[in-house]
N, C-alpha and C positions, 0 to 999 in steps of 0.2 A: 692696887699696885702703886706703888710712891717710887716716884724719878725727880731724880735728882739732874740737872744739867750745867754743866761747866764749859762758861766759855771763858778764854782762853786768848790773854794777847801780851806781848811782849815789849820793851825799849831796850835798844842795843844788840852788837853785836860780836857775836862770835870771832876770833882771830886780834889783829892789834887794838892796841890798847889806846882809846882816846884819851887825853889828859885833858879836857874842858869839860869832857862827860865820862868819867869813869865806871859809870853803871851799867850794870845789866840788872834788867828788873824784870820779874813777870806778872801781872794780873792775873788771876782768877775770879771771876764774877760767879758765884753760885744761885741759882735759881731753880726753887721748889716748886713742878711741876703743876701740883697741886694750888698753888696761888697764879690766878689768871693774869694776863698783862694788856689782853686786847684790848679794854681802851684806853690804856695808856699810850702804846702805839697806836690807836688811830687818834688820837689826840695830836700826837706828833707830828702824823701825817698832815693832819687838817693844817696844823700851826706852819708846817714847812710849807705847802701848798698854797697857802694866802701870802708868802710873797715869794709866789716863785718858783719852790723849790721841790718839786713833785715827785716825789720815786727817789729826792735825791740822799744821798747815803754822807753823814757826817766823817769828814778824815777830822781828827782833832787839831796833832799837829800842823798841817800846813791853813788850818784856822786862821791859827794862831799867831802862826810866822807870815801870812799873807802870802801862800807859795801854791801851785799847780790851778787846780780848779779854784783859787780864791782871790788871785791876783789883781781881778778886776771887781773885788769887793773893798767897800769903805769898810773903815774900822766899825764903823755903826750896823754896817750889815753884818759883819761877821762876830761882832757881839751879841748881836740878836740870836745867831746861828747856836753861837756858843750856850746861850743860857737856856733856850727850848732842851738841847738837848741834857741841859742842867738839873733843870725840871725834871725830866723824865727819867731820871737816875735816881733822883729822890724820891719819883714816884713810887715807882717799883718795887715787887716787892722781892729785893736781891742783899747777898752781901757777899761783900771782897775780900781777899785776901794777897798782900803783894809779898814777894820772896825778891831778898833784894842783895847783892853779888857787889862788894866793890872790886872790879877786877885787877887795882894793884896790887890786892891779895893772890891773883892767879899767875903764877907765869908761862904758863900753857890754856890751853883749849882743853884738854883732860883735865887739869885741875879745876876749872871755871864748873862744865860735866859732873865731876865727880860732887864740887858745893852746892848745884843747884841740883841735882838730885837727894844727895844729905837731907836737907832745907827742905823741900818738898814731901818725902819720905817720911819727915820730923812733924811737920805741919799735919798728915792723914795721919799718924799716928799717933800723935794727942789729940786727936779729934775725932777719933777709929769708931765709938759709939753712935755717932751722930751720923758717918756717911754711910753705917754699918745698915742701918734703921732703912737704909732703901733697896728697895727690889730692884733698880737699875741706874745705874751712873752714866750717863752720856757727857764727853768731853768732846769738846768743839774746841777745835785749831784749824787756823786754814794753810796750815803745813809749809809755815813763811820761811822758816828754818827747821833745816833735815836734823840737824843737834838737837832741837829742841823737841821737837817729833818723836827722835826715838827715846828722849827723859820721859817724857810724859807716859809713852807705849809700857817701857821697861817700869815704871815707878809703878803706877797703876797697876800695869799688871801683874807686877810681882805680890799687890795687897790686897787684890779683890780677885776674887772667881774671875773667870773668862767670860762665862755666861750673867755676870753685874755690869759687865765695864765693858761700854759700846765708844769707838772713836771717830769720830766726822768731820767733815772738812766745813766745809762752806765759803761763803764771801759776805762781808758785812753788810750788803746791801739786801741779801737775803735774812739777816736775822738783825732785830734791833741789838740785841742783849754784844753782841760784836764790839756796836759802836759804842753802849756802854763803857763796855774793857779797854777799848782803845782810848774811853776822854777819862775814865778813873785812871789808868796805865800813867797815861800824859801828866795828870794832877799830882800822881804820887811821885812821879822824877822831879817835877819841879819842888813835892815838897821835901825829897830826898837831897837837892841840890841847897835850899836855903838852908836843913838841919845842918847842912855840915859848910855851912858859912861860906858859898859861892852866891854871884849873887846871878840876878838872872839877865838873859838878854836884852838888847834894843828893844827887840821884837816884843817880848814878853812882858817888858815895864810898860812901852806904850799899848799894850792889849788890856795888861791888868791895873796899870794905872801906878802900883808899887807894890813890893812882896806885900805889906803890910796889909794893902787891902785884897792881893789874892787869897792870905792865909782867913783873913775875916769874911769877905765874900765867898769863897767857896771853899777851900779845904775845911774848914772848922764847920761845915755844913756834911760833907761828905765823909767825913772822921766817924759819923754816925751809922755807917755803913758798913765798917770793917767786921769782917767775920770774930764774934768772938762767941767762943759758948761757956 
């Protein structure tokens, strides 16, 4: 039997419109059941565990921005933080796909709806051989938004049997492949913010040092990833 699993995270949100961040973006991480990951995750483990950091569950964002659980981290700890789980995204054996919404195209919440379902719909449908090829589709959301919830339920369901397409919640601290979607999700808004000539924050130059070395140190590594067939 071959399962397929889709996990599933998103940037932004539903309702007004930010003008510094106008996107709404989704991740999807795809991962072939059939290719193991256990030691990559206890890889992880062991690495987060030698300083420290035992059970503990990566948030990418506030990494990055030095915000909730990282506050009382140096930029050198949370660099370290950042690139184990760097590592382990490129370990893996997964690949992405981002659907990406500029919402000054939307003037409602229905219209936003209707383009990321489009987009979604568009993306399993030129690719309908390949998702077709498996006995079971599992998508993982941790049902952070009810909009996006019910895209996913209605998209899916309207293109796969009942009995292919299984839906599941979780929390990222129970599954690696989560935290994956959450620091690929983060990578691709910021690479979404430079293509279209914004530039990045405080936060973000002093993390990364300059666009020029985040698009070289890591996007142009994780570009290798993206779903293509």
């Amino acid at each position: 039997m071959q399962e397929l699993s889709i996990f599933i995270d998103e940037s932004g949100d539903f309702g007004k419109l930010c003008e510094e961040c106008p996107y709404y973006l989704i991740t999807l991480v795809l991962h072939e059941q059939k290719n193991s990951i256990k030691t990559q995750v206890e890889n992880l483990d062991i690495s987060l565990s030698q300083i420290g950091l035992q059970n503990h569950t990566i948030h990418t964002g506030p990494l990055i921005r030095r915000e909730k659980e990282y506050q009382n981290n140096s930029l050198k700890e949370r660099y370290s933080i950042f690139t184990k789980l760097y590592r382990f995204t490129c370990k893996v054996p997964i690949k992405y796909k981002n659907i990406t919404i500029n919402k000054k195209q939307c003037n409602d919440d229905l219209k936003l709806i209707q383009m990321l379902s489009k987009k979604l719909a568009a993306f399993i449908k030129e690719n309908y051989n390949y998702f077709n090829k498996f006995d079971n589709i599992i998508v993982y959301y941790d049902n952070g938004q009810m909009q996006l919830t019910k895209i996913l339920s209605s998209v899916f369901g309207s293109l796969f049997d009942e009995n292919n397409v299984e839906f599941r919640g979780g929390v990222p601290n129970e599954y690696k492949l989560f935290q994956t979607a959450d620091f690929l999700c983060t990578l691709s808004l910021l690479e979404e913010k430079l293509n279209n000539n914004r530039n990045l924050t405080n936060s973000e130059n002093k993390f990364f040092g300059s666009a020029r070395k985040l698009r070289k140190n890591f996007l142009k590594h994780v570009e290798k990833l993206k779903f293509c067939q």
